[in-house]
VEXTOR-454232 format. One record per residue (C-alpha): residue in three letters; x, y negated, z negated. Coordinates in nm, 4 decimals. Layout:
// residues N
ALA,X,Y,Z
...
// end
This chain:
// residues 223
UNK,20.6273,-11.0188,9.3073
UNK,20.2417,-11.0478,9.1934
UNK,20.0578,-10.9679,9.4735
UNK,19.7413,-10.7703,9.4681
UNK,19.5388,-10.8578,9.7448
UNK,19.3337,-10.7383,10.0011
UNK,19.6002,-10.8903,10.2812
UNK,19.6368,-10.5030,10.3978
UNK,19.4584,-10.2415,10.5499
UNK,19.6532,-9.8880,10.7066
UNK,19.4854,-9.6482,10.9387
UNK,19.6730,-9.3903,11.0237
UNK,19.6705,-9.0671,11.1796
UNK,19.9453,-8.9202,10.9207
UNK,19.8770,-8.9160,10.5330
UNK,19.9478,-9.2666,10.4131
UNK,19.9855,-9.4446,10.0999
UNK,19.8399,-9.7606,10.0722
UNK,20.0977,-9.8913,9.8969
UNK,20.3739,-10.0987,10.0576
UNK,20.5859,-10.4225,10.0463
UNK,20.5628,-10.5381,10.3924
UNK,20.2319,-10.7480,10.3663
UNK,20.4084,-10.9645,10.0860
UNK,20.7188,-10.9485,10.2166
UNK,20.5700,-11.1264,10.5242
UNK,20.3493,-11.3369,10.3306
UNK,20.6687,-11.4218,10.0766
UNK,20.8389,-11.5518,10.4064
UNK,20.5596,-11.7931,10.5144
UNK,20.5885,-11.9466,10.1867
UNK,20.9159,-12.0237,10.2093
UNK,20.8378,-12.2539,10.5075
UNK,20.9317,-12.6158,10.3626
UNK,20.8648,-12.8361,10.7178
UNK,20.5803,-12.8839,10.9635
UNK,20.5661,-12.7795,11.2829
UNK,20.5820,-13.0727,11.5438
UNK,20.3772,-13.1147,11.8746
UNK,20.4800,-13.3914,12.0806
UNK,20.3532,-13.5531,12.3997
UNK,20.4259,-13.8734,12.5837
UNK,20.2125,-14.0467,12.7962
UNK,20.1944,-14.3577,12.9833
UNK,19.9785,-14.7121,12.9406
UNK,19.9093,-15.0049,13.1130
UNK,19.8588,-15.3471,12.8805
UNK,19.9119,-15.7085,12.8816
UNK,19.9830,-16.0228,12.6528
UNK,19.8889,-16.3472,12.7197
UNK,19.9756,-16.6817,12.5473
UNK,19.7944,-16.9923,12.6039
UNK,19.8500,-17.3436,12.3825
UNK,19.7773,-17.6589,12.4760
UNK,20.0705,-17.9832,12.4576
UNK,19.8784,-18.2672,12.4317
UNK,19.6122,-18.2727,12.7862
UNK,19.8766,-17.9805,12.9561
UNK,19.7487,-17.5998,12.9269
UNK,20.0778,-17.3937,12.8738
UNK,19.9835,-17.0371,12.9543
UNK,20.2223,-16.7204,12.9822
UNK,20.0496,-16.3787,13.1444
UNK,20.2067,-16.0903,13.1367
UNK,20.1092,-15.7025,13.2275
UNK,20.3909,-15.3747,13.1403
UNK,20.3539,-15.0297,13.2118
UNK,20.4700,-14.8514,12.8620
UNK,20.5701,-14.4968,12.8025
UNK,20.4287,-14.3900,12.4584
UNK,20.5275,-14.1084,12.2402
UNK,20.3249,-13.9550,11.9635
UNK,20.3806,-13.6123,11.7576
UNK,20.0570,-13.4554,11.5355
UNK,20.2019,-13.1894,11.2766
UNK,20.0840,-12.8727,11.1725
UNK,20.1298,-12.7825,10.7965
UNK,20.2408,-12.4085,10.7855
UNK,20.2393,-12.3860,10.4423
UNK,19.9519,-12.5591,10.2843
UNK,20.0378,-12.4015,9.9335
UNK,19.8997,-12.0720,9.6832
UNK,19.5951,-12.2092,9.6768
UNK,19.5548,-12.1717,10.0348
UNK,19.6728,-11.8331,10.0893
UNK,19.4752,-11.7231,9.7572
UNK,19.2863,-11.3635,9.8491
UNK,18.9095,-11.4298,9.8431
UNK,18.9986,-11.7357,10.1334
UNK,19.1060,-11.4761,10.3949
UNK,19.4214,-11.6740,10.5386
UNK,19.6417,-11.4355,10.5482
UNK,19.5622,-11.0778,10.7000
UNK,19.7984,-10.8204,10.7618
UNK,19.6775,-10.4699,10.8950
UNK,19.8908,-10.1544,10.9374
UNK,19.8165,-9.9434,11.2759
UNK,20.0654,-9.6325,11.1706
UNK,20.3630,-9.6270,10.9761
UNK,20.7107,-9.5828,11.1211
UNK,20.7243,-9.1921,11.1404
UNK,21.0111,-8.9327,11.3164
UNK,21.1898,-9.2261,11.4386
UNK,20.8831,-9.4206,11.6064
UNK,20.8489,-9.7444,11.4575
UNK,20.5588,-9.8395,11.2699
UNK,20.2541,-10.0980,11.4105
UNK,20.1160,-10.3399,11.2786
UNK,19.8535,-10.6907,11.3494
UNK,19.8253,-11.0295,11.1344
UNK,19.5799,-11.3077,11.1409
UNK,19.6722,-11.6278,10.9800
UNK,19.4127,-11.9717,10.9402
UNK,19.6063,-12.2473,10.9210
UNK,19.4562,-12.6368,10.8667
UNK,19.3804,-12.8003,11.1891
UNK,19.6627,-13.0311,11.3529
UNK,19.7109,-13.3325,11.2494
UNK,19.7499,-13.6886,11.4331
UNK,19.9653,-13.9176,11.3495
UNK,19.8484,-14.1471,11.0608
UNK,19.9628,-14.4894,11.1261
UNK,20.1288,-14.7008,11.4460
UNK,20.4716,-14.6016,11.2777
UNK,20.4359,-14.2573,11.3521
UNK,20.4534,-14.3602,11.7601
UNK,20.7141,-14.4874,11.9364
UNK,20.7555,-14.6388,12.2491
UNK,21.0317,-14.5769,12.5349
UNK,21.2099,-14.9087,12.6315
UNK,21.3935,-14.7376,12.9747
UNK,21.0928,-14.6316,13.1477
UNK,20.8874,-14.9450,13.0249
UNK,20.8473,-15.2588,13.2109
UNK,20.6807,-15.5973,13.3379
UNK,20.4594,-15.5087,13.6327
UNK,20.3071,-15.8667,13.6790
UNK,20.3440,-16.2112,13.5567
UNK,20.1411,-16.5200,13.5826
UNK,20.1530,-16.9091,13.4172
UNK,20.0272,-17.2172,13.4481
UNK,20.1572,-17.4641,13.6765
UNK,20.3105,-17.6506,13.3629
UNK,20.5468,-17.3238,13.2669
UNK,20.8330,-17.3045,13.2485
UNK,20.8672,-17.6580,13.1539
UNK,21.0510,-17.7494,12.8542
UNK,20.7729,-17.8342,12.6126
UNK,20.5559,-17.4437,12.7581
UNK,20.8595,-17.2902,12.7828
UNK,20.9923,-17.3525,12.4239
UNK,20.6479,-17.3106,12.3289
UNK,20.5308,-16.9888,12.4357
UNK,20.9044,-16.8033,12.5451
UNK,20.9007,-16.6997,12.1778
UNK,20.5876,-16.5110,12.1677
UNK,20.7185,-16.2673,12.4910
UNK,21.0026,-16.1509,12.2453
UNK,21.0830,-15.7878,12.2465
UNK,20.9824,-15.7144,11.8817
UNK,20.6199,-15.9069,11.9712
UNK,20.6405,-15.6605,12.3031
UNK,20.6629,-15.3717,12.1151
UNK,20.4495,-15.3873,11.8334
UNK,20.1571,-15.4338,12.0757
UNK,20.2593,-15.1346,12.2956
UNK,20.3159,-14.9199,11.9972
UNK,19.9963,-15.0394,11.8629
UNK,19.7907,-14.9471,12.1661
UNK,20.0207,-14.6409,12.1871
UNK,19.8906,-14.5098,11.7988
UNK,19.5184,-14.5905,11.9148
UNK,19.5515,-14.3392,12.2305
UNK,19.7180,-14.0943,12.0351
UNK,19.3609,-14.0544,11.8059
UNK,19.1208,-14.1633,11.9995
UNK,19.2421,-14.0803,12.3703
UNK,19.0776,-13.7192,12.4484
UNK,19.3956,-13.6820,12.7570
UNK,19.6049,-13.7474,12.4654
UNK,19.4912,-13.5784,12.1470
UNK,19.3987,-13.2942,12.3758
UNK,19.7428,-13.2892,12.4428
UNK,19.8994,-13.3100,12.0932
UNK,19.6753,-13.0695,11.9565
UNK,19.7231,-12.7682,12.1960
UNK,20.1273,-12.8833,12.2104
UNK,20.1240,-12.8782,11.7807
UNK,19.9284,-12.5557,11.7657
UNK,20.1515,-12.3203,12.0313
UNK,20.4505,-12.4628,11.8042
UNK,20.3227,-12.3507,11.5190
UNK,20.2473,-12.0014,11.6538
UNK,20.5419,-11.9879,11.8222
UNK,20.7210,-12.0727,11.4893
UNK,20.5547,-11.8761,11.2278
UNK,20.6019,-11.5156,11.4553
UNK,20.9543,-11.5982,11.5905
UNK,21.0827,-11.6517,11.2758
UNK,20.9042,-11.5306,11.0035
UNK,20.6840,-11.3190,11.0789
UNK,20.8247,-11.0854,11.3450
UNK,21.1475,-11.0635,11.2204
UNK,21.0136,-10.9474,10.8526
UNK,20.7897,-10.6685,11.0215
UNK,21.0973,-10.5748,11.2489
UNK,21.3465,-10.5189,10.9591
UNK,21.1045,-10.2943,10.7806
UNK,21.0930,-10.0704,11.0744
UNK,20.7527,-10.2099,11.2479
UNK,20.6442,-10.3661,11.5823
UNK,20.4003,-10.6662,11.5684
UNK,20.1527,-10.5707,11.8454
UNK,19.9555,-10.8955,11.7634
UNK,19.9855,-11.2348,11.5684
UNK,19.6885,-11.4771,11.5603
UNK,19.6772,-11.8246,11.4488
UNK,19.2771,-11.9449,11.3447
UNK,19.2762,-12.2830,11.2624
UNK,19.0675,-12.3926,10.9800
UNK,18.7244,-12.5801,11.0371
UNK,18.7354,-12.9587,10.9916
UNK,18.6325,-13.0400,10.6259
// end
């Protein structure tokens, strides 16, 4: 392994050496994260599609307004590459408190920075929940549903119409609505701490005879 970085520091009461394998064991771990760490939220909308065309002198119109259940997930990338964790950018801290010693285990703190949470991208990355969704009001003109309105505007109420509406309001509230991005940001980043120390971190520090009294998660200023 080529590591030579200032990830450690050891203060200890005994006489130490400084040199040990646990700060790149732990670090070696992280990188072999290969998926992102999910928060999701769902949340609820109210919106409406209308349809109006004219046959001939007789206004066709079609009014209609659902209540939509929305889900959106923002990911947190928990392994943004060597560059990342490179020494002079800090990312990575790990700091022995006292070795393991006469059958004590051993103590130790790390500090990660991890890139800021990430919304979702594009309306494809939302998706909307068809049991819990449904028509809460409907109007029309007098002329619907005759045959001419009815063939007319019946076509534009279809589900696939429906649903690409909801799920594009749904994408707009997921990175522009504070109640929701709030949301998906705290959900994404207590995943991603939960993640990293459950199963990387903690369990790497635990096999070499150590108790993690601390893990913290910075998250990266926006660039």
């Amino acid at each position: 392994m080529k590591f030579g970085w200032p990830w450690q520091a050891i203060h200890a009461v005994a006489p130490a050496t400084t040199n040990t394998d646990l700060g790149p064991w732990v670090l070696q771990k992280i990188e072999g994260i290969s998926r992102p760490a999910l928060g999701q939220a769902n949340f609820t909308f109210v919106f409406t599609h209308k349809v109006s065309r004219n046959i001939g002198p007789w206004p066709c119109w079609y009014s209609s307004t659902f209540y939509a259940v929305g889900h959106a997930s923002a990911t947190v990338n928990l392994n943004p590459g060597p560059a990342w964790w490179a020494p002079a950018s800090w990312h990575y801290r790990l700091q022995v408190l006292s070795r393991p010693q006469g059958g004590k285990p051993g103590h130790v703190t790390v500090v990660m920075v991890l890139p800021r949470p990430q919304l979702p991208q594009s309306a494809h990355q939302v998706t909307i929940d068809n049991l819990p969704s449904r028509p809460i009001e409907t109007q029309h003109s007098w002329t619907y549903p005759g045959f001419g309105c009815g063939a007319l505007l019946r076509p534009q109420f279809q589900q696939s119409v429906l649903y690409a509406q909801a799920q594009r309001i749904a994408f707009y509230k997921a990175a522009h609505a504070p109640l929701v991005t709030g949301q998906l940001v705290r959900s994404a980043e207590t995943q991603a701490t939960r993640t990293i120390r459950d199963n990387f971190v903690q369990p790497t520090v635990n096999a070499f005879g150590y108790l993690l009294d601390r893990f913290t998660i910075r998250w990266a200023a926006a660039p």
